[in-house]
C-alpha positions as CSV (number, residue, x, y, z in Angstrom):
1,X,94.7,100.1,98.9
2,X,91.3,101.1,99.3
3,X,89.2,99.9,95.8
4,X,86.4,98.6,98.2
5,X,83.2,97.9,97.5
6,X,82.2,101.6,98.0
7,X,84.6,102.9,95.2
8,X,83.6,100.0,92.8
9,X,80.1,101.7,93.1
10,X,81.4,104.8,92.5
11,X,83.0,103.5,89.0
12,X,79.9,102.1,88.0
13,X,78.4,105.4,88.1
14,X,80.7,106.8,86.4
15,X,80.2,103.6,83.8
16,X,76.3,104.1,83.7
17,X,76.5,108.0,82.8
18,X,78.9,107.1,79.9
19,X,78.9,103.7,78.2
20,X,75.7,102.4,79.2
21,X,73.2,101.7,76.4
22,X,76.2,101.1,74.2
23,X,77.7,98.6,71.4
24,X,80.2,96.9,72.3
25,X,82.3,97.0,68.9
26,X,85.8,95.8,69.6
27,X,87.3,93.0,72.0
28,X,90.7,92.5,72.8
29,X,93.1,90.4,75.7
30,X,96.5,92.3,75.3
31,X,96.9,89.9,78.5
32,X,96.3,86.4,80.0
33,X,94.5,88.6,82.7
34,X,93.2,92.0,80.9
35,X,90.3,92.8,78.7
36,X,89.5,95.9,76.7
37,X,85.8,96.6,75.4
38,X,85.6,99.3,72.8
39,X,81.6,100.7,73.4
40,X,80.3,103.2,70.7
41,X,77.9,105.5,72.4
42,X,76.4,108.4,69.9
43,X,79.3,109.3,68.5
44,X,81.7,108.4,71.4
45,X,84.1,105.8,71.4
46,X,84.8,104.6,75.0
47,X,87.5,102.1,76.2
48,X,86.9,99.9,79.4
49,X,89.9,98.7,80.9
50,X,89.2,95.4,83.0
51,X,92.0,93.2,84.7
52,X,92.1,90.3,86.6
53,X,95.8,90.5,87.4
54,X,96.4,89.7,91.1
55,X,98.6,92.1,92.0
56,X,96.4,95.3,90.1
57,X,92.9,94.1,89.4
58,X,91.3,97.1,88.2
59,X,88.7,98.5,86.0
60,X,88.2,102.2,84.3
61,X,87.4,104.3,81.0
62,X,90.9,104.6,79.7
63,X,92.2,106.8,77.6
64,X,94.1,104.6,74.9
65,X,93.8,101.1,73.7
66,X,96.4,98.6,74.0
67,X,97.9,96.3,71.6
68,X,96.0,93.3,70.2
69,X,97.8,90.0,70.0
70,X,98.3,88.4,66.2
71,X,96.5,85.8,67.6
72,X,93.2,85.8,70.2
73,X,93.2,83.7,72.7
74,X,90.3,81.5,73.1
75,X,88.5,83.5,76.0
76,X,88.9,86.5,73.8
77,X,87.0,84.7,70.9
78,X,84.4,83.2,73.0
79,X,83.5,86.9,74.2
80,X,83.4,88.1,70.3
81,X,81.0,85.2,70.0
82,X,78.3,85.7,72.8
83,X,78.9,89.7,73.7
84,X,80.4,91.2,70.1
85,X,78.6,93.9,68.7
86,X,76.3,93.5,72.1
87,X,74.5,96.6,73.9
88,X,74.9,96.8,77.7
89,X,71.6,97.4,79.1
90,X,72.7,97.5,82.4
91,X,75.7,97.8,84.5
92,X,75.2,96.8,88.4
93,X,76.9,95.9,91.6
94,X,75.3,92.8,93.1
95,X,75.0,91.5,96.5
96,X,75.7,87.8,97.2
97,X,72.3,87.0,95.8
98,X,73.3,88.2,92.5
99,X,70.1,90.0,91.7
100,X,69.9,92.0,94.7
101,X,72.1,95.3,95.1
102,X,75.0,95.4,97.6
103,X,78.5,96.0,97.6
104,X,80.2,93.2,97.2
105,X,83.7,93.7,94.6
106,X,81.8,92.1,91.7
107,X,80.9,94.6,88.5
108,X,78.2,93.2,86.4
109,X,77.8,93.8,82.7
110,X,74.2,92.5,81.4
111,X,74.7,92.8,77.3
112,X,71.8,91.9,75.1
113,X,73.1,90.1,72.2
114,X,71.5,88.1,69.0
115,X,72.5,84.5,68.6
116,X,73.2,82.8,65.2
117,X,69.5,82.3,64.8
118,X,69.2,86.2,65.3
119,X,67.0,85.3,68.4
120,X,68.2,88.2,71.2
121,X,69.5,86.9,74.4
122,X,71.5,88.3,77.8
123,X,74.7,87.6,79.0
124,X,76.6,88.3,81.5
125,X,79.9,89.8,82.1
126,X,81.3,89.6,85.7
127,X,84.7,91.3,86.7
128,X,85.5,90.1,90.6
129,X,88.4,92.4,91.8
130,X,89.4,90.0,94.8
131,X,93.0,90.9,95.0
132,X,94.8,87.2,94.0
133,X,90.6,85.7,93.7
134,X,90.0,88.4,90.5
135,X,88.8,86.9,87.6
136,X,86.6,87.9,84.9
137,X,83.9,85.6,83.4
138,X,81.1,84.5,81.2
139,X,78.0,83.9,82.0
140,X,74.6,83.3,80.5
141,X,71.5,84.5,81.3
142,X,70.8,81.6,84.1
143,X,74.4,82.5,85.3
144,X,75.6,79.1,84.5
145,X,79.3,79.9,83.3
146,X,80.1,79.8,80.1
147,X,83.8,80.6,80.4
148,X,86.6,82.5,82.2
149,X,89.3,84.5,81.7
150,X,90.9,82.0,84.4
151,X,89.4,78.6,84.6
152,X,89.7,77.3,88.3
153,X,88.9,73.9,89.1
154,X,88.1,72.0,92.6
155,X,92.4,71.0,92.7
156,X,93.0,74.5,92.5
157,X,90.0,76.0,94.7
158,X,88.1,73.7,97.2
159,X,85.5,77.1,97.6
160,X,84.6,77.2,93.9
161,X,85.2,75.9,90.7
162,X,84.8,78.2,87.7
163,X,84.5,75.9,84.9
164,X,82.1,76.0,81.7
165,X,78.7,74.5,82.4
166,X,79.0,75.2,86.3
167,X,76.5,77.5,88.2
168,X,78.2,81.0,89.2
169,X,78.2,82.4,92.7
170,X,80.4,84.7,94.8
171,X,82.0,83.0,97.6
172,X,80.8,83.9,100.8
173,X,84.1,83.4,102.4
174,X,83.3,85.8,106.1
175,X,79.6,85.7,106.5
176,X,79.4,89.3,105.9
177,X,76.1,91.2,105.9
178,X,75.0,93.2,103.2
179,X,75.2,96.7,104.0
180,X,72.3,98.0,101.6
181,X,69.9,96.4,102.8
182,X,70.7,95.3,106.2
183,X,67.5,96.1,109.0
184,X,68.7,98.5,111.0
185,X,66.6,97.0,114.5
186,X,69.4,94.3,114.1
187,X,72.1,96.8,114.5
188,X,72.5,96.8,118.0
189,X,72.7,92.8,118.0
190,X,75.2,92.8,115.7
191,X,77.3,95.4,117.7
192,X,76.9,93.7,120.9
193,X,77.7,90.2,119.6
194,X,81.7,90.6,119.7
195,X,84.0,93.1,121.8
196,X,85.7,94.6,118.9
197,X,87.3,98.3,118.4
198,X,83.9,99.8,116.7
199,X,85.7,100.1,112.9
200,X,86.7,96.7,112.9
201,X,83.2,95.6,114.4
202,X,81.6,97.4,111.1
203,X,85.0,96.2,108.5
204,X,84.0,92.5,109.7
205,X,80.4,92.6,109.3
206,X,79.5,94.2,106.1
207,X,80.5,93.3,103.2
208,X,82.2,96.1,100.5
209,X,83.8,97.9,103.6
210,X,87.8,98.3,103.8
211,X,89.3,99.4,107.1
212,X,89.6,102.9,105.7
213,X,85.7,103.2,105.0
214,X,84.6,101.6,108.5
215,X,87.0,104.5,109.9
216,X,85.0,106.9,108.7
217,X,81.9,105.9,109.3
218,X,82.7,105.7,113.2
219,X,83.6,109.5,112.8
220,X,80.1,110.3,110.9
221,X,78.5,108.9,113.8
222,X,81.1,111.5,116.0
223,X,82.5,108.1,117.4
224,X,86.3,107.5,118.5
225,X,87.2,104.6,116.3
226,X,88.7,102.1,118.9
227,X,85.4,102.1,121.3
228,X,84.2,99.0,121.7
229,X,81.3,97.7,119.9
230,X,79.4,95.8,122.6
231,X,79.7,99.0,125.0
232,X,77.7,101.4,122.8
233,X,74.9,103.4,124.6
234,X,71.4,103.6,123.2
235,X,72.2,107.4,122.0
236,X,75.3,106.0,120.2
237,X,73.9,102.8,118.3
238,X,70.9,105.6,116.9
239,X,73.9,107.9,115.6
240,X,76.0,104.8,114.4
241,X,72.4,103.7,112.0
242,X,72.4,107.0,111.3
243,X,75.8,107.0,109.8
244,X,74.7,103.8,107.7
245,X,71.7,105.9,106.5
246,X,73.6,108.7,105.4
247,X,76.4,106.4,103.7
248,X,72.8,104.9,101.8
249,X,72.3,108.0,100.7
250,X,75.4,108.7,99.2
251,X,75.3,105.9,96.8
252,X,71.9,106.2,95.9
253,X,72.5,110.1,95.3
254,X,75.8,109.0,93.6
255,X,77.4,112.0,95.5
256,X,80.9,110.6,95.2
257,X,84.1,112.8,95.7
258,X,86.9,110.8,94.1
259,X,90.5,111.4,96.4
260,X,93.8,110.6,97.0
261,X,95.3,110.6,100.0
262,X,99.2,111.9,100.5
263,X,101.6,111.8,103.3
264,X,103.7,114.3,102.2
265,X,104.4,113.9,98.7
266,X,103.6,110.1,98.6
267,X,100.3,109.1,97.7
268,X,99.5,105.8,99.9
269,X,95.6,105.5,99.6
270,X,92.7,106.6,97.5
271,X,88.8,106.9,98.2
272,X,85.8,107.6,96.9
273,X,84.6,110.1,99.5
274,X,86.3,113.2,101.2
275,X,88.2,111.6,104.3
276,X,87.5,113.2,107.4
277,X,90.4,111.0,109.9
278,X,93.7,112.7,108.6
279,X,92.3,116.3,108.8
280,X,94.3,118.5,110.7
281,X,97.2,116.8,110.5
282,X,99.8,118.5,108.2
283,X,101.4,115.2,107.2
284,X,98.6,114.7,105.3
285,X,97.0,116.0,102.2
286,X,94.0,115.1,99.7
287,X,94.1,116.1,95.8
288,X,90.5,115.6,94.8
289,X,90.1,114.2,90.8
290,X,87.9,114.6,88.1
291,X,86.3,110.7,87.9
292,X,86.7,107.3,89.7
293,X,89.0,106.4,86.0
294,X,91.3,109.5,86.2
295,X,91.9,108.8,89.7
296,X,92.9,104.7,89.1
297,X,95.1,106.3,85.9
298,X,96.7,109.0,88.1
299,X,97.4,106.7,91.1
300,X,98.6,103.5,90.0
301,X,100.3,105.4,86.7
302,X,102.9,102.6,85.3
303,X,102.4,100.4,88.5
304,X,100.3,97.8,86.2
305,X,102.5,98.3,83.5
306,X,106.0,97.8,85.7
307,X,104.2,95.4,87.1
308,X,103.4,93.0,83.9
309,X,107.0,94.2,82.3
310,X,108.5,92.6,85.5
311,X,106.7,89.4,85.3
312,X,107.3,88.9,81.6
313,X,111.0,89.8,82.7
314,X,111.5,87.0,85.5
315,X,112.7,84.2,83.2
316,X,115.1,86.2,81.5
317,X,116.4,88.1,84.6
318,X,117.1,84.7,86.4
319,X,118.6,83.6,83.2
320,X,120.8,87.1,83.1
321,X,121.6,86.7,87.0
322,X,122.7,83.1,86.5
323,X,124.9,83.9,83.8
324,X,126.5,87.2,85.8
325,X,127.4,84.6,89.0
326,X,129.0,81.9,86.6
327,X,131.1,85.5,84.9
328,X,132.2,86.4,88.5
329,X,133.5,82.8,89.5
330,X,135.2,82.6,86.7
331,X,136.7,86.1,87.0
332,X,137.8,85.1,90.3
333,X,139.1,81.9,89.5
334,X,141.3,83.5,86.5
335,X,142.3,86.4,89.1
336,X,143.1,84.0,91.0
337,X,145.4,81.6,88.6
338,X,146.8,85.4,87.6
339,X,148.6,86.0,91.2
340,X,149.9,82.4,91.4
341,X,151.7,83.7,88.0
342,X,153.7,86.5,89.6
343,X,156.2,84.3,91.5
344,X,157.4,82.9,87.8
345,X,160.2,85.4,87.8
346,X,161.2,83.2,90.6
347,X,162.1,80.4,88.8
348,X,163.9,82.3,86.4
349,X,166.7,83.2,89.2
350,X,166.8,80.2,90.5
351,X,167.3,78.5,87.2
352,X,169.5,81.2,86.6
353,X,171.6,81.1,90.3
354,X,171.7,77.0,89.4
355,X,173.9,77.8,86.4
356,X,175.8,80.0,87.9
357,X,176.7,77.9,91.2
358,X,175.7,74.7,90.6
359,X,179.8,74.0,89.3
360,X,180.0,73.6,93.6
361,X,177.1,71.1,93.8
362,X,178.8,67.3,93.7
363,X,175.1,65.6,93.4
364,X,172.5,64.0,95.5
365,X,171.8,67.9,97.4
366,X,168.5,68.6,98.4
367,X,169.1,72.1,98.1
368,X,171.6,74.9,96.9
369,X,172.8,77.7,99.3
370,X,174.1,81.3,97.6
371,X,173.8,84.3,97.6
372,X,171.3,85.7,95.2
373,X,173.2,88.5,93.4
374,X,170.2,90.4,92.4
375,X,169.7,91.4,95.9
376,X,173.2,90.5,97.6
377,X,170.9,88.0,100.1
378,X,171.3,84.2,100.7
379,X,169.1,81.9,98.7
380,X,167.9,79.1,99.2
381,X,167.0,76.8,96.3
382,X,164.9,73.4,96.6
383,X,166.8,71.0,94.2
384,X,165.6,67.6,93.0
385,X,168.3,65.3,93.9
386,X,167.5,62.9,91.7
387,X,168.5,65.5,88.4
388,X,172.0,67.3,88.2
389,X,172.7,70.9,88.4
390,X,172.0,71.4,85.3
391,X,168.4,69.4,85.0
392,X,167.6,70.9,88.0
393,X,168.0,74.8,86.7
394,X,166.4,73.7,83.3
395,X,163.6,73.0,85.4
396,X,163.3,76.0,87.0
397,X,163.6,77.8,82.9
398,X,160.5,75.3,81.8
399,X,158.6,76.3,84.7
400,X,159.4,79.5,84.0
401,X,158.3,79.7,80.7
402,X,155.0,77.8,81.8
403,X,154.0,80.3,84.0
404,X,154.8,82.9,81.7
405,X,152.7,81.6,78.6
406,X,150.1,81.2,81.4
407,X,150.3,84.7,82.5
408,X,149.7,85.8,78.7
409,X,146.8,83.8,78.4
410,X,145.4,84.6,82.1
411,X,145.7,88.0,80.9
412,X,143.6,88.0,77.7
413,X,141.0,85.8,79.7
414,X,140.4,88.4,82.2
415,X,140.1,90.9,79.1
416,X,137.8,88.7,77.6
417,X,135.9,87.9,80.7
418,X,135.7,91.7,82.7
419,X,134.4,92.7,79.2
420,X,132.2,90.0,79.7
421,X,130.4,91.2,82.7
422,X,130.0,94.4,81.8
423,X,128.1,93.1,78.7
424,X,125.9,91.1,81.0
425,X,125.6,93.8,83.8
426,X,124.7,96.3,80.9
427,X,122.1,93.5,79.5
428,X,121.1,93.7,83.6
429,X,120.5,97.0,83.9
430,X,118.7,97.1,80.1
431,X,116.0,94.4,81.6
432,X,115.5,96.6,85.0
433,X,114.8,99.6,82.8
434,X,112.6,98.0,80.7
435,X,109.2,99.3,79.2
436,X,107.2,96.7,76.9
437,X,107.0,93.5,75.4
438,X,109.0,95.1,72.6
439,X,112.1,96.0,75.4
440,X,112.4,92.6,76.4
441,X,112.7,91.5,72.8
442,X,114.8,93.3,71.9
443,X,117.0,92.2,74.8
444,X,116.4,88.5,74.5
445,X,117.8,89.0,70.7
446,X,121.2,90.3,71.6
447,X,121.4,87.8,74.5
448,X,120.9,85.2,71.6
449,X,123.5,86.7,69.1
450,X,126.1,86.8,71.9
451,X,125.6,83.0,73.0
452,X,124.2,83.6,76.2
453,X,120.9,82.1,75.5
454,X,119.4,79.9,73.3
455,X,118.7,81.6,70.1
456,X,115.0,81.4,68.5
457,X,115.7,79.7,65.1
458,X,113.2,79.9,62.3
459,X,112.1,82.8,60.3
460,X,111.8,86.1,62.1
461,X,108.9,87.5,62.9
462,X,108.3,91.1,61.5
463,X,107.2,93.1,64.4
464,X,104.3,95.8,64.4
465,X,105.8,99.0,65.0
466,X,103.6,99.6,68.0
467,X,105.5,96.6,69.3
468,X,108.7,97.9,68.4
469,X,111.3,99.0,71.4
470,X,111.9,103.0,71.2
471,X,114.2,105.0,72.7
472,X,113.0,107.4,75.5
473,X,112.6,111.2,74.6
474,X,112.6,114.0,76.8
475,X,112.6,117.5,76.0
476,X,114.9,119.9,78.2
477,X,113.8,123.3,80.4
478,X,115.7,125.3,77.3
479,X,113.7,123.0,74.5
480,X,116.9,120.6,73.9
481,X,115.5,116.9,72.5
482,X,117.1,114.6,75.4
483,X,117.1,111.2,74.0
484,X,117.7,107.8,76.8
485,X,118.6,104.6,75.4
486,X,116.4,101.3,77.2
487,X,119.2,98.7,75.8
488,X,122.7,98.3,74.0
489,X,121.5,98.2,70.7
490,X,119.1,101.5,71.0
491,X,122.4,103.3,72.5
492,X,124.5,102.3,69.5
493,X,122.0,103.8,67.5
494,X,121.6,106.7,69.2
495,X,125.2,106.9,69.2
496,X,126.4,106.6,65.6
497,X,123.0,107.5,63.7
498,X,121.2,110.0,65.7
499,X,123.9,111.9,67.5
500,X,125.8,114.0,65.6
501,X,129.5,116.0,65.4
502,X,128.2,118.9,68.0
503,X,126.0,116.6,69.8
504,X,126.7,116.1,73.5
505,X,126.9,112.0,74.8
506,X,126.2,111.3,78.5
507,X,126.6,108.3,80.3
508,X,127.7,106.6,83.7
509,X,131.1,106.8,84.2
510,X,132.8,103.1,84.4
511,X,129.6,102.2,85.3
512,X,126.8,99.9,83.0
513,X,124.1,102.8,81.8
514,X,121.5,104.2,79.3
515,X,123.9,106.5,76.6
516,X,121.7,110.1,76.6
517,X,122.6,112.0,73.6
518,X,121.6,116.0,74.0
519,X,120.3,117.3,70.5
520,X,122.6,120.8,70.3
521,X,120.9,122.2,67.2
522,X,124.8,122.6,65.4
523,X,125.4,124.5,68.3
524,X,129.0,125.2,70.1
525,X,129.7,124.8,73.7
526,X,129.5,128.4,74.8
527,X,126.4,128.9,73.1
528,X,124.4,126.0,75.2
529,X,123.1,126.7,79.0
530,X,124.6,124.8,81.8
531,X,121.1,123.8,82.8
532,X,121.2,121.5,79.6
533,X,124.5,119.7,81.0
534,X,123.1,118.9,84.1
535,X,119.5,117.8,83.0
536,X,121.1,115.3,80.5
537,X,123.9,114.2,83.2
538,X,121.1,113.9,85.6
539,X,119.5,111.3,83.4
540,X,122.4,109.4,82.5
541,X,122.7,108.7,86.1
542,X,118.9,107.9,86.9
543,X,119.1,105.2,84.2
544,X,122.2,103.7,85.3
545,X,123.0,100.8,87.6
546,X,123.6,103.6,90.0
547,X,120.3,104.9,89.9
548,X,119.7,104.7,93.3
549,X,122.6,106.1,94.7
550,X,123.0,109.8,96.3
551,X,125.4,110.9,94.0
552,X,127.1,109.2,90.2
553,X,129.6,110.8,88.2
554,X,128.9,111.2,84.7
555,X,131.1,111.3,81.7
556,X,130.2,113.8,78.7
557,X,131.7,114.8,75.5
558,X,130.9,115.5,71.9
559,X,130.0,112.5,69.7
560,X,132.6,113.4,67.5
561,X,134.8,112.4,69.9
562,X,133.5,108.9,69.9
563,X,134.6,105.6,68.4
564,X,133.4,102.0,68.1
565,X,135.6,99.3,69.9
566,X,136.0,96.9,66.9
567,X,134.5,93.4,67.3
568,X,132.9,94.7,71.1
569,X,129.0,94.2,71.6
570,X,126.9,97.1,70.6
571,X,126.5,99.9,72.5
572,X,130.5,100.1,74.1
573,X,132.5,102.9,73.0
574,X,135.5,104.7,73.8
575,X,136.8,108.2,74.2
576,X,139.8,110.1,74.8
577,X,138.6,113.2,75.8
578,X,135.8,114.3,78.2
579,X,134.5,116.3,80.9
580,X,133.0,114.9,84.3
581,X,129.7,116.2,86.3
582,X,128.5,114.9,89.6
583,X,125.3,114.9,90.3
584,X,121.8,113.2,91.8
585,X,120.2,110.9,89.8
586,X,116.7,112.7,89.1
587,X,113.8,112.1,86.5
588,X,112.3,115.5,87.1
589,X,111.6,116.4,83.3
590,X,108.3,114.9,81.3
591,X,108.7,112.3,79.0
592,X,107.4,112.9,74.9
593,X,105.6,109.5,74.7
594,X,104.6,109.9,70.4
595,X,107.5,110.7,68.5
596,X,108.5,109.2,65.2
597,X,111.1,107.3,65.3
């Protein structure tokens, strides 16, 4: 993705215009990785968003703050200490000189701030979005660091340590130039130096450029894009300075166009200028946004989110996944013991064909021939010589009787154990479908009550209702309340408290699921639309196990019709009458995201 140096100066633009000159008044890390500076400007109170998370390092004005932990961790309370209540007085993109401007992927916050003396001082606040290398960290005013969000020492990085007390500079990993200030009668030496396609001659030597910006500025110089760099005529190198020039301009004007690029209806790539190499192809499309911040918001969406959910989710996935192979061995194993079962009827005729013929037998036989009467066909019947007739067909009865008792038990074991699996695969598909911090908790709890985990012992924590796992809500194309259960418990609730008698209950059929209840307002079937049917169905389906399949069959029927399997985990029901829909699993209706609940 294209957050290059370019569209970092773009976001700093949009930064200067509308937080700088003011107080910082609020710090919190809702992450290991992620910061969140309220600034009070006039009467505004703006939200900066920065996050050193490897997979989504990003920074923006967002539009809500996020949940502080009970606790701050100590990187959060060393920023309260030297930045709190703080006024940015300038917000800059540096080169690798630090004081000089470039376009290097390093935002600098300078924050004047008193000390406990009251004397005023500067610090510095330097986000680096380096992909897996982003970090955010502390520095004071001689840019010796003070701390960082993540401490790296010389066993981790042999480029850089970033550890209190040591002097702060951005690696200069690929001897890039900076493109701000480079002299343009060293242009053509720098071209000529390598044969390289002429974008990837200008992506490798200037610094702040992804392959997507050095495309285009080949094609403002009216230059194809694969000619080679040490070929240029004299007329060319002028129009490729030219396009350097121009690009100058751009940032000094602050004449950014904020874009996102679609092929089709998937967005793959986002800039901060108009792009000029997909037009006039119809595969491809630009939406242009409002700011640099509404475009991150609108492009990555819950990517950052899904993204932290799903690490905080590993452990206990691996933990769920671990369990569901030991359920299906031992399913199998039971099956397995279960056929060996069905030749006990066996032993009961020959016990039984013993006692009838073994009067013929004199002793010492290794076997009995006769006819079987059951089927009128000869039998033959393995005998221990060692026992008479008789011992020999009370054998066969005990064995019998062994493999029955063992059928009876096999049975309830492969009850016990399918009912089992679906617990787990429904605890699966709650942890895939997962939201929050609060999601996962509530999962891990019902994992504990059930065995399959350790269970947290001590007093529980009361959780902040911010924290709290919620059900999802959607609202129908006739105004029906849709609500989705995340996990077992939330669709027991939904269920048997929210639902009521004319309510409609959705959910996978034989399949693990989310149970969607459809609020009927007391109405009776031929009063609601079919559109409200299908809608609900198609959710059922989209948060089931089956999500991803073309087509899932869904079960539906009044809650009335519902009852509680005594003693089963929470969330499993049964019914005796229902209808069925099949249909594509589709979220195609908004989600209410404040409701009480």
């Amino acid at each position: 993705m294209a957050f290059d140096g370019l569209y970092l100066a773009a976001c700093i633009a949009e930064f200067q215009e509308r937080i700088l000159g003011g107080k910082i008044s609020k710090i919190i890390q809702s992450e290991k990785d992620e910061l969140q500076l309220f600034i009070k400007k006039e009467k505004n109170t703006e939200i900066l968003h920065l996050s050193a998370n490897p997979s989504f390092p990003l920074l923006y004005l967002a539009n809500e703050g996020k949940t502080a932990p009970i606790t701050a961790p100590s990187f959060c309370m060393s920023l309260r200490k030297h930045i709190g209540n703080g006024i940015i007085q300038s917000i800059r993109q540096a080169s690798l000189k630090l004081t000089e401007a470039g376009l290097e992927r390093v935002l600098f916050l300078d924050i004047s701030h008193r000390d406990e003396l009251g004397d005023v001082g500067i610090k510095h606040l330097a986000v680096e979005i380096m992909g897996k290398y982003s970090n955010i960290i502390l520095l004071k005013e001689d840019y010796t660091i003070l701390d960082a969000i993540k401490r790296i020492s010389l066993s981790q990085s042999s480029v850089r340590e970033v550890l209190p007390g040591r002097e702060y500079f951005i690696p200069d990993a690929f001897h890039k130039e900076n493109i701000l200030s480079f002299p343009m009668d060293k242009l053509d030496a720098l071209l000529e130096k390598d044969a390289l396609p002429l974008w990837e001659c200008l992506f490798q030597s200037f610094s702040g450029l992804s392959p997507l910006l050095a495309r285009e500025l080949c094609l403002s110089a009216s230059l194809p894009i694969d000619k080679l760099s040490n070929t240029l005529s004299s007329e060319e190198g002028m129009r490729v300075q030219e396009a350097i020039l121009a690009f100058r301009r751009t940032i000094q004007e602050r004449d950014f166009h904020p874009v996102i690029l679609y092929e089709g209806e998937k967005a793959f790539d986002f800039s901060a200028l108009s792009v000029q190499q997909y037009k006039g192809n119809p595969a491809f499309s630009e939406e242009y946004i409002a700011s640099p911040s509404a475009l991150l918001l609108q492009y990555y969406g819950n990517k950052e989110r899904d993204d932290r959910v799903r690490q905080k989710s590993t452990d206990l996935k691996k933990q769920c996944h671990t369990l569901l192979e030991r359920c299906n061995k031992k399913l199998a194993l039971q099956e397995k013991q279960l056929k060996d079962t069905e030749k006990k009827d066996k032993f009961r005729i020959y016990g039984e064909l013993l006692t009838t013929y073994g009067y013929s037998l004199s002793g010492g036989e290794k076997e009995l021939v006769c006819e079987n009467y059951y089927t009128g066909k000869e039998e033959k019947i393995p005998l221990d010589p060692t026992l008479s007739p008789m011992d020999n067909a009370k054998k066969y009865f005990e064995k019998y009787d062994k493999a029955k008792r063992t059928e009876q038990n096999l049975l309830e074991q492969v009850a016990e154990s399918k009912k089992t699996l679906y617990h787990l695969q429904s605890i699966m598909n709650s942890i895939q479908l997962a939201e929050s911090a609060g999601d996962l908790d509530a999962i891990r709890a019902e994992m504990g009550d059930f065995g399959y985990i350790k269970k947290v012992s001590g007093k529980k924590k009361k959780q902040r209702k911010e924290d709290q796992s919620k059900p999802r809500l959607f609202r129908s194309s006739d105004g029906y309340l849709l609500y989705v259960g995340k996990n077992n418990q939330q669709n027991e609730i939904l269920s048997f408290q929210i639902a009521e008698g004319k309510d409609f209950w959705f959910h996978g059929k034989n399949i693990p699921g989310s149970h969607v209840i459809a609020k009927t307002e007391g109405k009776d079937l031929e009063e609601l639309p079919d559109r409200l049917f299908e809608e609900a169905a198609e959710l059922a389906a989209y948060f089931s196990s089956e999500g991803s399949s073309q087509k899932v069959e869904v079960d539906y029927t009044q809650k009335k019709n519902l009852k509680k399997v005594p003693g089963a985990a929470p969330g499993f029901v049964i019914y005796h009458q229902n209808y069925s829909i099949l249909v594509s699993p589709k979220l195609k209706l908004e989600e209410i995201k404040d409701f009480p609940w």
